[in-house]
Backbone bond lengths (Angstrom), bond angles and torsions (degrees), N, CA, C in turn:
res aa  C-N    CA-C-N  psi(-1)  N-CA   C-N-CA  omega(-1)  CA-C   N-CA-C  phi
1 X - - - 1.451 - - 1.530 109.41 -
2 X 1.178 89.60 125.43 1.956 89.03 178.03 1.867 117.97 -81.18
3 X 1.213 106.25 118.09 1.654 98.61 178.87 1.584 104.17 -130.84
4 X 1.496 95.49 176.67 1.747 104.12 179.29 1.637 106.80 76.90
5 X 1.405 116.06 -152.32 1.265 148.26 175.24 1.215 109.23 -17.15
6 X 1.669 100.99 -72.75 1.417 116.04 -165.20 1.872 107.98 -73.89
7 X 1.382 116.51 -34.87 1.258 112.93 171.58 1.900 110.53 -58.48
8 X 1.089 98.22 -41.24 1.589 104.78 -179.62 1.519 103.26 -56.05
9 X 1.357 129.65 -38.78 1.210 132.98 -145.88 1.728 93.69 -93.14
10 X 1.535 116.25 -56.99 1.405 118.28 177.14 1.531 107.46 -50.79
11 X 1.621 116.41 -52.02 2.017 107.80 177.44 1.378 103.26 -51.31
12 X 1.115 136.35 -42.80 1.322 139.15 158.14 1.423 121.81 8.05
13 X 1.744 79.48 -105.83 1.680 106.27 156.78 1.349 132.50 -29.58
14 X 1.622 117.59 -35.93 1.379 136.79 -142.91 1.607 94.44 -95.92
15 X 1.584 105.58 -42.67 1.468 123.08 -155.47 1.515 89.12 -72.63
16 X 1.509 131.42 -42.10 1.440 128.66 -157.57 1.689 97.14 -89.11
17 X 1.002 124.26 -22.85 1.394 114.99 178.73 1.595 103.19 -70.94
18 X 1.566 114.92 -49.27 1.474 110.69 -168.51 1.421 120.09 -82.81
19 X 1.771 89.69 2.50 2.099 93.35 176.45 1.552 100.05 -90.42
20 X 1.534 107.39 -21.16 1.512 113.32 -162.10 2.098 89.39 -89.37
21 X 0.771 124.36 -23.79 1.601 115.04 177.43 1.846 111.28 128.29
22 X 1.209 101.73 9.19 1.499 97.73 -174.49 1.328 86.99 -114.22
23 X 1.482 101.25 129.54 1.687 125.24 172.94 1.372 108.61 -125.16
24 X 1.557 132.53 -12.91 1.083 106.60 -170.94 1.929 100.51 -98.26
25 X 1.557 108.97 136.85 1.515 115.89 173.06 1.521 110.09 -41.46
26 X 1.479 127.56 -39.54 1.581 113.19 -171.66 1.384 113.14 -84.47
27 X 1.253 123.85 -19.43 1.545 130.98 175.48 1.786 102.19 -77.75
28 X 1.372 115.38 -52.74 1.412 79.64 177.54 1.303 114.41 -87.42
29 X 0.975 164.22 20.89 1.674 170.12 114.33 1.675 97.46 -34.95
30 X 1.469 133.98 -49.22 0.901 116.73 -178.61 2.016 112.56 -72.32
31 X 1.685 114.23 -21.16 1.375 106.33 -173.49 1.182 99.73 -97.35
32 X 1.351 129.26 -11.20 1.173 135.12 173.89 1.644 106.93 -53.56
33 X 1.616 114.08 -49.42 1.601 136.90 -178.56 1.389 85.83 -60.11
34 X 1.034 134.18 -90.04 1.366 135.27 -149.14 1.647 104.62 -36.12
35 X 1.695 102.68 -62.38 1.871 95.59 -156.40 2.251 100.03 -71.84
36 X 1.388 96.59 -10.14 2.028 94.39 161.14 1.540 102.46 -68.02
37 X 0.925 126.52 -64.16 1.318 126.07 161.98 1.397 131.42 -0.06
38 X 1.458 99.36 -66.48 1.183 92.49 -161.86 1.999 113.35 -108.45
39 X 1.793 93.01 19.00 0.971 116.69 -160.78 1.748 95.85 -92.81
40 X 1.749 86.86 -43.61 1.318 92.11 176.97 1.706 140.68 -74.08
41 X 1.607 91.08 -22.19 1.617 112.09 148.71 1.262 123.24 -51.67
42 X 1.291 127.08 -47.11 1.493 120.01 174.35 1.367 108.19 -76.41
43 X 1.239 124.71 -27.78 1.635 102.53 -178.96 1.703 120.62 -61.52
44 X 1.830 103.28 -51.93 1.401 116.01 151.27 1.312 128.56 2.86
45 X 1.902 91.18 -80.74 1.695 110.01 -174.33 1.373 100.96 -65.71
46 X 1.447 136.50 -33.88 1.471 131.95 -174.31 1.082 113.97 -56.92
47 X 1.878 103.94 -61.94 1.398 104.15 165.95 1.274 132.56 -43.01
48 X 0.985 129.79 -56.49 1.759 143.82 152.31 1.516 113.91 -24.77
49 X 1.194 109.74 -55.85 1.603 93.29 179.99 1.779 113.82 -88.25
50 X 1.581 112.22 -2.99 1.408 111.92 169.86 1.745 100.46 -64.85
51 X 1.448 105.09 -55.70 1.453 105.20 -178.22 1.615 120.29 -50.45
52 X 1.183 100.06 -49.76 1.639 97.72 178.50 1.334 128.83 -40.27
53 X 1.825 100.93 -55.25 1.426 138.26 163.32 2.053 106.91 -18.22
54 X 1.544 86.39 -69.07 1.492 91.04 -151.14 2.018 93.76 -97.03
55 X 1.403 127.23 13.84 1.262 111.46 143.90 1.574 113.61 -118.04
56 X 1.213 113.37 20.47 1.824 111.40 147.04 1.767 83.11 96.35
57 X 0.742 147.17 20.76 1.652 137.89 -157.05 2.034 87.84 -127.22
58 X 1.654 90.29 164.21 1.514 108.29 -165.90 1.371 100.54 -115.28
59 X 1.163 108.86 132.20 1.885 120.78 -153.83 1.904 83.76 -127.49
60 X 0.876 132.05 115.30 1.922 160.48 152.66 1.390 78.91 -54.03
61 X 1.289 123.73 -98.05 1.752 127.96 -145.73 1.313 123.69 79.16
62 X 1.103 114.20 157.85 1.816 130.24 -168.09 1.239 104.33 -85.67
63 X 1.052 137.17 18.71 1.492 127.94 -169.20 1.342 112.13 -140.63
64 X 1.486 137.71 88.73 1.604 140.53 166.74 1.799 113.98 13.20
65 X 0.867 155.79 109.54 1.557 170.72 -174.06 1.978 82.83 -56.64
66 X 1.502 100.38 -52.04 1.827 102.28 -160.64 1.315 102.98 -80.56
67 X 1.357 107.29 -10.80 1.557 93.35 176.98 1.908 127.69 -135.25
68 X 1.560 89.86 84.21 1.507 96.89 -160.48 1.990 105.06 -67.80
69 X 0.944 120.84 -23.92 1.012 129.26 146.03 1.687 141.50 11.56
70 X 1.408 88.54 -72.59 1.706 127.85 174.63 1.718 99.15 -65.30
71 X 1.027 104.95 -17.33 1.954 97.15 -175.86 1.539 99.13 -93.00
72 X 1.557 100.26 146.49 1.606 118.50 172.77 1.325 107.09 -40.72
73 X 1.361 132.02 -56.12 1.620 131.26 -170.24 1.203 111.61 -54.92
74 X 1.248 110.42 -48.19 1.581 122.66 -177.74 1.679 104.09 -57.96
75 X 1.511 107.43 -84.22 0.865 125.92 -174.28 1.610 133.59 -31.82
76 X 1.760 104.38 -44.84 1.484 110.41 164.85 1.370 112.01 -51.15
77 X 1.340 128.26 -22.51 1.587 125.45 -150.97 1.999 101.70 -107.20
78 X 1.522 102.95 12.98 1.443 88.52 -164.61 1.710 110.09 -74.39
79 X 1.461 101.39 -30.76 1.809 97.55 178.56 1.552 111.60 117.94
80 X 1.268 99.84 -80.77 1.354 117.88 166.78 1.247 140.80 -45.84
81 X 1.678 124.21 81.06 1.718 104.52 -175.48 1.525 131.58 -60.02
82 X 1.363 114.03 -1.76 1.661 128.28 171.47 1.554 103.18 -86.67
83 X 1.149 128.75 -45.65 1.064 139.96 159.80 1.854 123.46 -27.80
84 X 1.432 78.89 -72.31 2.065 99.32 -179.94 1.723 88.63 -62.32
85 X 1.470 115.27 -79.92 1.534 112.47 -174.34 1.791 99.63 -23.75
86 X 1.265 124.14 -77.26 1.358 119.26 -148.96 1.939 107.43 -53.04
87 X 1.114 100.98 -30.39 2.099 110.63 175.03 0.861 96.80 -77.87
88 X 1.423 154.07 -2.29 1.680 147.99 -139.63 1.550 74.37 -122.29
89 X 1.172 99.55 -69.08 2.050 111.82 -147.32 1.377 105.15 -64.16
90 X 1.740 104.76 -24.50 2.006 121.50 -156.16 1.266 99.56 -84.98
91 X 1.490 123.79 -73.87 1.053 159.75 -117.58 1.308 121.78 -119.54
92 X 1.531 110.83 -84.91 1.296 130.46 176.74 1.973 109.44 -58.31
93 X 1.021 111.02 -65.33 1.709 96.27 169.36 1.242 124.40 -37.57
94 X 1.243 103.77 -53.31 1.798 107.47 -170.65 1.177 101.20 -68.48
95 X 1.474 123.89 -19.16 1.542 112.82 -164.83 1.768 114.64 -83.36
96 X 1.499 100.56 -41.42 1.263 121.25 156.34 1.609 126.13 -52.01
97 X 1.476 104.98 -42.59 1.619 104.76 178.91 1.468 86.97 -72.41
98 X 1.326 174.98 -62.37 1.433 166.94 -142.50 1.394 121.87 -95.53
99 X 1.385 104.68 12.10 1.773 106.59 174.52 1.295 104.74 -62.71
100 X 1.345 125.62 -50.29 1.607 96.77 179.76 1.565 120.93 -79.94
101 X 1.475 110.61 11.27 1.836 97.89 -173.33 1.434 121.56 66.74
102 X 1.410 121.98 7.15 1.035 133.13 166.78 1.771 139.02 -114.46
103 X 1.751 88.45 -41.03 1.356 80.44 154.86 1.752 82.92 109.79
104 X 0.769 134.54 -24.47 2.013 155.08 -178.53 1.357 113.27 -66.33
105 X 1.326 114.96 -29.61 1.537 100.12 -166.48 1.735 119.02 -86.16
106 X 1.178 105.86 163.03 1.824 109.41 -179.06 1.730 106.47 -32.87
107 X 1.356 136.74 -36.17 0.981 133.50 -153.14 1.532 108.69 -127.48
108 X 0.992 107.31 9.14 1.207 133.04 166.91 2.120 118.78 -80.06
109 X 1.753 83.08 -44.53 1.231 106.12 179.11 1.503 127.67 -85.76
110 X 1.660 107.66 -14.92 1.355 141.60 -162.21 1.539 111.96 -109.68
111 X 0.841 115.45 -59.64 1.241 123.43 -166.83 1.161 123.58 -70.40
């Protein structure tokens, strides 16, 4: 049973999905997946370019140069839920369905 903090933190979550119009449990569990997602992509690339950083080497990265944006740090901070929706629907999917350049991956197929 989840209590305390973390229960506070999930009603949280729960309350803004069902003020924002999503009532059904598998839809937000599924957008819930997505913004872990892409949360967990930026930590990755962070990590990645810390490493690069400190052995002198040149790190490309998964994430557009023009569009710093698309990263969790950025992105949590935009404000706007018309805003996030419009990078969500534009941007951020397609960008994710093309991580491998192929067109193959789980979310590629999903999304």
């Amino acid at each position: 049973m989840i209590t305390g903090e973390l229960k506070s933190k999930v009603d949280k979550i729960w309350e803004s999905f069902w003020t924002g119009g999503i009532t059904n449990p598998l839809d937000v569990i599924e957008q819930f997946t997505y913004l872990m997602f892409i949360k967990q992509l930026d930590e990755v690339e962070t990590k990645n370019e810390a490493d690069a950083e400190l052995f002198g080497m040149d790190y490309e990265g998964l994430f557009p140069k023009d569009k710093p944006y698309l990263r969790w740090h950025h992105f949590k901070d935009i404000g706007s839920a018309d805003k996030m929706y419009q990078i969500m629907n534009d941007e951020l999917f397609p960008f994710i369905k093309n991580l491998k350049g192929d067109g193959e991956s789980s979310y590629a197929r999903f999304m």
